[in-house]
FITIMAR-221385 format. One record per residue (C-alpha): residue number from 0; residue in one letter; x, z, y. Coordinates in Angstrom, 1 decimal. Each point is the difference from the previous one (the first is absolute). Example, Ala and Ser with C-alpha at 12.3 -4.5 7.8 and 13.67 -1.06 7.14 Angstrom:
// FITIMAR-221385
tidren:bavo:xx:zz:yy
0:A:12.3:7.8:-4.5
1:S:1.4:-0.7:3.4
***
This chain:
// FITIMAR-221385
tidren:bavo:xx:zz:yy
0:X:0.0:0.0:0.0
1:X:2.7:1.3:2.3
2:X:1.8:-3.7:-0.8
3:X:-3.3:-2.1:0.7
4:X:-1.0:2.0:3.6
5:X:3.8:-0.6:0.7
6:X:-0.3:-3.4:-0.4
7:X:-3.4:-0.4:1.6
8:X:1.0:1.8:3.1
9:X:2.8:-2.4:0.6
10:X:-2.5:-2.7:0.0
11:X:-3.3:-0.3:2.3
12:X:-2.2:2.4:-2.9
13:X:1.9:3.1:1.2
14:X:-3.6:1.3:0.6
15:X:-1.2:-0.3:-3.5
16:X:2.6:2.5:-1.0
17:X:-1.2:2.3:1.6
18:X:-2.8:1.7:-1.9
19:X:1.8:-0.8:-3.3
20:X:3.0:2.1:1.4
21:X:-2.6:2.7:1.4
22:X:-1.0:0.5:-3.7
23:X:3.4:0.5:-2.0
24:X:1.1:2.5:2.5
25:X:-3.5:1.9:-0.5
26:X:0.6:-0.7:-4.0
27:X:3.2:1.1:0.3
28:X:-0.6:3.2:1.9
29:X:-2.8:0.5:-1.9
30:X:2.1:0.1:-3.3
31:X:1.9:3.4:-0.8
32:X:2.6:-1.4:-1.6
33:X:0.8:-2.3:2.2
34:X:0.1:2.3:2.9
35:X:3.4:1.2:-1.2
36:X:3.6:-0.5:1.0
37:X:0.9:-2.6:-2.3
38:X:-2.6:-2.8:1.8
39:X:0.8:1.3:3.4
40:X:2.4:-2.7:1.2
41:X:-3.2:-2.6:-1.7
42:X:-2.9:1.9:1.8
43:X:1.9:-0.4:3.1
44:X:0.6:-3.9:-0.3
45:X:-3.5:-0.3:-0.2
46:X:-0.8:2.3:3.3
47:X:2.8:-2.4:1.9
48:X:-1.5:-3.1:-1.7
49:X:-3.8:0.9:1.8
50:X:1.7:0.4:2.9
51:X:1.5:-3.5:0.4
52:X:-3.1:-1.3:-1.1
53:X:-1.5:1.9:2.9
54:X:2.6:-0.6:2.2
55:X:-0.3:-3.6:-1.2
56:X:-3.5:-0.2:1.2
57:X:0.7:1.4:3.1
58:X:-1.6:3.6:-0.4
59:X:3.0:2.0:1.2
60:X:-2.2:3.3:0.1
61:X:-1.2:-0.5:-3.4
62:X:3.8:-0.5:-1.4
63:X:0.7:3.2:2.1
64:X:-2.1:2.0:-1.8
65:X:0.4:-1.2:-3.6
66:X:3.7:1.3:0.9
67:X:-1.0:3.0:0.8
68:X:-1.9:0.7:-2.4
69:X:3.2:-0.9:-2.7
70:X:1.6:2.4:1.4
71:X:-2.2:2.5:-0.3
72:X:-0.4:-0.7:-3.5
73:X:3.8:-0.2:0.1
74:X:0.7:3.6:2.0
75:X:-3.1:1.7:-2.8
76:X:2.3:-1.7:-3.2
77:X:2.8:1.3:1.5
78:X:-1.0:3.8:0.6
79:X:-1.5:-0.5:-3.3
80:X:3.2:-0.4:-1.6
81:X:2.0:2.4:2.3
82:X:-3.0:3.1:-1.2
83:X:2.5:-0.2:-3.0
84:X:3.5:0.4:0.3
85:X:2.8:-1.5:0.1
86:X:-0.8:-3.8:0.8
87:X:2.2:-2.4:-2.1
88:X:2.0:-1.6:3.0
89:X:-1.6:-3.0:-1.6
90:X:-3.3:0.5:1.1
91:X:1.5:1.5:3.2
92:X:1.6:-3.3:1.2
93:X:-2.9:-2.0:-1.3
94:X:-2.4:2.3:2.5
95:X:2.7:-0.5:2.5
96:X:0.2:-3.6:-0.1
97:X:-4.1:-0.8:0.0
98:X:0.0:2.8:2.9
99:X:2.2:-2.1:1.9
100:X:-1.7:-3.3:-0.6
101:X:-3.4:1.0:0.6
102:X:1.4:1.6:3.2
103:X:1.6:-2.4:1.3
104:X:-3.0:-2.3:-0.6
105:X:-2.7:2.1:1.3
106:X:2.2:0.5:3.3
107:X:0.2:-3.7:0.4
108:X:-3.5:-0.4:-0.1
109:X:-1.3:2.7:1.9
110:X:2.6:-1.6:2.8
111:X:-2.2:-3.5:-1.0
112:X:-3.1:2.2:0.4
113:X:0.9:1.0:3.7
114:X:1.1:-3.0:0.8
115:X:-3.4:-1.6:-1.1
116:X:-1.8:3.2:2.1
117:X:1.2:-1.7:3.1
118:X:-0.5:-3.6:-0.8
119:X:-3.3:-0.4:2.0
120:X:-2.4:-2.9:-0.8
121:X:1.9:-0.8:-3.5
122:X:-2.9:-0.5:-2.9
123:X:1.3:-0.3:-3.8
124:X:-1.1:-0.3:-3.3
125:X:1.1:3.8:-0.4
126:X:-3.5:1.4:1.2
127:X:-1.7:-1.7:-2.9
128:X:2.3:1.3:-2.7
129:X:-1.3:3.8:-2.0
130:X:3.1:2.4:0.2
131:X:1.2:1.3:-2.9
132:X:-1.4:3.2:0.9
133:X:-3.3:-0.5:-0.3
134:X:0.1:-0.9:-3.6
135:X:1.0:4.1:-0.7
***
């Protein structure tokens, strides 16, 4: 799935993906098994995957808040696995390293998001498209 939408957004269908990519992160969060460490670095593909696509179709705000909400999910896995300790330094490096992408990428678009706060009279496709948000 992850494959397809990648390919899909790269093309003009990049909208299509996005209820399909909506779903496996639902599935996938919905799943106890594979909420744990060992699919981390996989669950956040996906979360960075629905942003492009949003960010694709031009709903900056909606991209914003699906990266927020990763890490979140991210930060709760983490003090999950630091309730028991020690952490392998393993998992410590692999919650340092998705901490750092998703940060950088959710300051780059809340700097988008602010710069599209003060772009008066600009319409785009963005206010048509659901957040991901609102599927929860």
């Amino acid at each position: 799935m992850l494959d397809i939408c990648s390919f899909l957004r790269k093309s003009v269908y990049s909208a299509l993906c996005i209820d399909y990519l909506a779903y496996v992160i639902i599935s996938l969060e919905a799943n106890i098994i594979l909420t744990s460490v060992k699919y981390i670095e996989w669950r956040i593909k996906i979360y960075i995957e629905l942003m492009h696509t949003y960010e694709e179709c031009g709903s900056i705000s909606a991209a914003s808040k699906t990266i927020e909400m990763a890490l979140a999910k991210l930060s709760d896995a983490k003090a999950l696995e630091e309730a028991d300790p020690p952490i392998p330094d393993y998992m410590a490096k692999l919650f340092t390293n998705n901490l750092r992408i998703l940060r950088a990428l959710d300051l780059k678009l809340k700097l988008q998001v602010n710069k599209n706060k003060y772009n008066f009279g600009h319409d785009s496709f963005s206010d048509e498209l659901i957040p991901f948000s609102a599927y929860f």
